[in-house]
N, C-alpha and C positions, 0 to 999 in steps of 0.2 A: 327832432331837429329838421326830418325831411320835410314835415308838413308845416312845419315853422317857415323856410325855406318858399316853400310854394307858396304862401301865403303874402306874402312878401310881394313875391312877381306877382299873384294875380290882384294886388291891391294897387297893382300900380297901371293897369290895364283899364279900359275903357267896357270892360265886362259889365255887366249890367248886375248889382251887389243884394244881397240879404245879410242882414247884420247875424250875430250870433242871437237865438232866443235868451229874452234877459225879462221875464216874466213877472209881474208883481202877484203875492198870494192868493190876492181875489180871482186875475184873469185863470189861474191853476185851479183853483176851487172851481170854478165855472167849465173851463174843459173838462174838468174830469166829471162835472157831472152831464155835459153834453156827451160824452163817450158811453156814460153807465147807462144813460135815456139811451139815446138815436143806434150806438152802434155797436156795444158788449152784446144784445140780445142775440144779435145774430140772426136774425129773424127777415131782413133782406128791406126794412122799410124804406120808406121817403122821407125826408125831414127837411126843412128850412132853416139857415142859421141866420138867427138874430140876439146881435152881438156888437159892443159897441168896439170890439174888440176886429182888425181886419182878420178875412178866413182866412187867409194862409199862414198866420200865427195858428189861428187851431188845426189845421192839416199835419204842419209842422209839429207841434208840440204830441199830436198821436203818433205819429209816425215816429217821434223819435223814444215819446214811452210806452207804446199801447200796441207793440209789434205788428200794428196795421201796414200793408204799403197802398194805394192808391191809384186808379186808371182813370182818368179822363177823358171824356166823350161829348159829341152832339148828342148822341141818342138816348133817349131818358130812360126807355124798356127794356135795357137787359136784363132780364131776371139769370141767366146759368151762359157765364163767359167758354170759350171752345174754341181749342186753340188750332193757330192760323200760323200758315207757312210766311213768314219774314222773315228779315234780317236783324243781325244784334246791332248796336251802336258801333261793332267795330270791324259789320259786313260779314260774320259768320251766318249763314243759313239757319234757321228753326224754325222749327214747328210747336208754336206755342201762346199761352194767353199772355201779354205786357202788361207791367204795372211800373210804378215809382216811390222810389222813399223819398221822393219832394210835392212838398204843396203847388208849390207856383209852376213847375216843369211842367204837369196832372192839368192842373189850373189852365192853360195856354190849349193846352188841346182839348181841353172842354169847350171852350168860348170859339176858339177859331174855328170861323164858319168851313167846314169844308165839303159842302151842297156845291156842284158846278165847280169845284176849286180845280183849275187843271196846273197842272205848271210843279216844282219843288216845293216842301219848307226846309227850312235849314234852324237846327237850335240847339243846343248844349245845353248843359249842368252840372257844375263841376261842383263839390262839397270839398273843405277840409275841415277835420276836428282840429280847433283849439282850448286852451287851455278853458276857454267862454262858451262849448258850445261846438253847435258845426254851423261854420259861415259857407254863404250858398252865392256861385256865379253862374252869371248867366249869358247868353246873346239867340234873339228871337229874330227871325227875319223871313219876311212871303214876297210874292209877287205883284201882290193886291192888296197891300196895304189902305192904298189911298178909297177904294172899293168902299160904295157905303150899306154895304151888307156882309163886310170881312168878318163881321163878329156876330155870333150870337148867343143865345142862351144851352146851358148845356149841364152833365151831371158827375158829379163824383163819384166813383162807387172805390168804398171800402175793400178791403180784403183780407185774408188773415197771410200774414207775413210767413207762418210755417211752410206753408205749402208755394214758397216760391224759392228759387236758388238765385244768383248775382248774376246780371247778364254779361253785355260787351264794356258796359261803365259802370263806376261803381251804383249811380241811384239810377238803373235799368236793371229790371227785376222779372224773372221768366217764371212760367206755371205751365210741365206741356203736359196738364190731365184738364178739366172740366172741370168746372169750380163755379159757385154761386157768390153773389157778394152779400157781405155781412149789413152794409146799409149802402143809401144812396142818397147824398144831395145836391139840391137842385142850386144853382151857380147863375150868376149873369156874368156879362165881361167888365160888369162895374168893379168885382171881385179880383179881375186879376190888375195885382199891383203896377203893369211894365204896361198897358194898355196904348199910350203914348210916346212907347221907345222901343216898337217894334221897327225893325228896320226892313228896307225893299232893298230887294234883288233883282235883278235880270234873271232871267231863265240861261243866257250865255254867259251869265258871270261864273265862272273857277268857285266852287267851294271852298278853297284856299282864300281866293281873294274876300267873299264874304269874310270868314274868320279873320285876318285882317284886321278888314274894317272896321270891326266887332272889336278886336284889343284893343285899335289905336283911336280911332278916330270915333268924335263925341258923337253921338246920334243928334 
């Protein structure tokens, strides 16, 4: 009922939406054999996705059956992730590796260029399971938006879900040992779906006020 409830309010919101996965058998037949290729070996490889299928449908559909969670990056060469003093999503301190149980959250920090990036980003991801699925919100917003090198190319890496616990939110996911990734792919920002409905900030804009924006008002 709660998350029936939730669902509700955030459908009425100006959040940025992923529908629930509603997969036809072929695109299933095909993920599962891009999982048993690129990233059951475990073996740490590179791969390319070509698919007429978008990726964040396949991120998503592992993530939600293949107990992978997911980190996204500029940087294509990490071979063995080591974890680093931050904060969770809800400001407690750690010492640890980040990953995500969402495709397009992962996705967003792959692409966004952040070389010379000085200033905040500000972005959420909120899940609720229903009765279809878990439907995915969002709200993405920088500085430099309009910057015509804000985006660029960047990498997935894989991970095995055992070895992380639930961070400050639910799809923020912590690992504080040393961990290698099971595979990695390579991403442009054609990939990410929200590409054109990142929204800009001030640097003196309230974090409150972005969020806001982000509920009410259309990008």
């Amino acid at each position: 009922m709660l998350s029936t409830i939730k669902k509700l309010i955030l459908d009425k919101t100006r959040l940025l939406k992923i529908e629930e996965l509603n997969l036809s058998k072929q695109a299933i037949e095909e993920f599962d054999r891009l999982f048993l290729k690129h990233i059951s070996s475990n073996n740490g490889s590179v791969f390319t996705y070509n698919s007429k299928y978008p990726l964040y449908m396949f991120l998503n559909y592992v993530i939600e059956n293949k107990d992978v969670v997911v980190h996204g990056s500029n940087n294509s060469s990490i071979n063995k992730f080591e974890p680093r003093n931050s904060t969770l999503f809800n400001g407690r301190p750690i010492n640890a590796v980040f990953a995500s149980s969402d495709g397009v959250w992962s996705l967003f920090f792959a692409v966004q260029n952040r070389k010379g990036y000085v200033g905040s980003i500000r972005n959420m991801c909120l899940s609720i399971t229903s009765n279809k699925g878990i439907k995915r919100y969002y709200y993405f917003s920088t500085n430099n938006h309009k910057a015509p090198d804000c985006w660029t190319d960047g990498t997935i890496y894989f991970l095995s879900k055992s070895q992380f616990k639930q961070g400050g939110i639910k799809d923020e996911w912590v690992c504080e040992k040393e961990l290698k990734p099971l595979a990695k792919l390579n991403v442009t920002s054609s990939d990410f779906p929200f590409l054109s409905k990142v929204r800009v900030h001030k640097e003196n804009e309230s974090t409150t006020k972005t969020i806001i924006k982000a509920l009410f008002l259309k990008v």
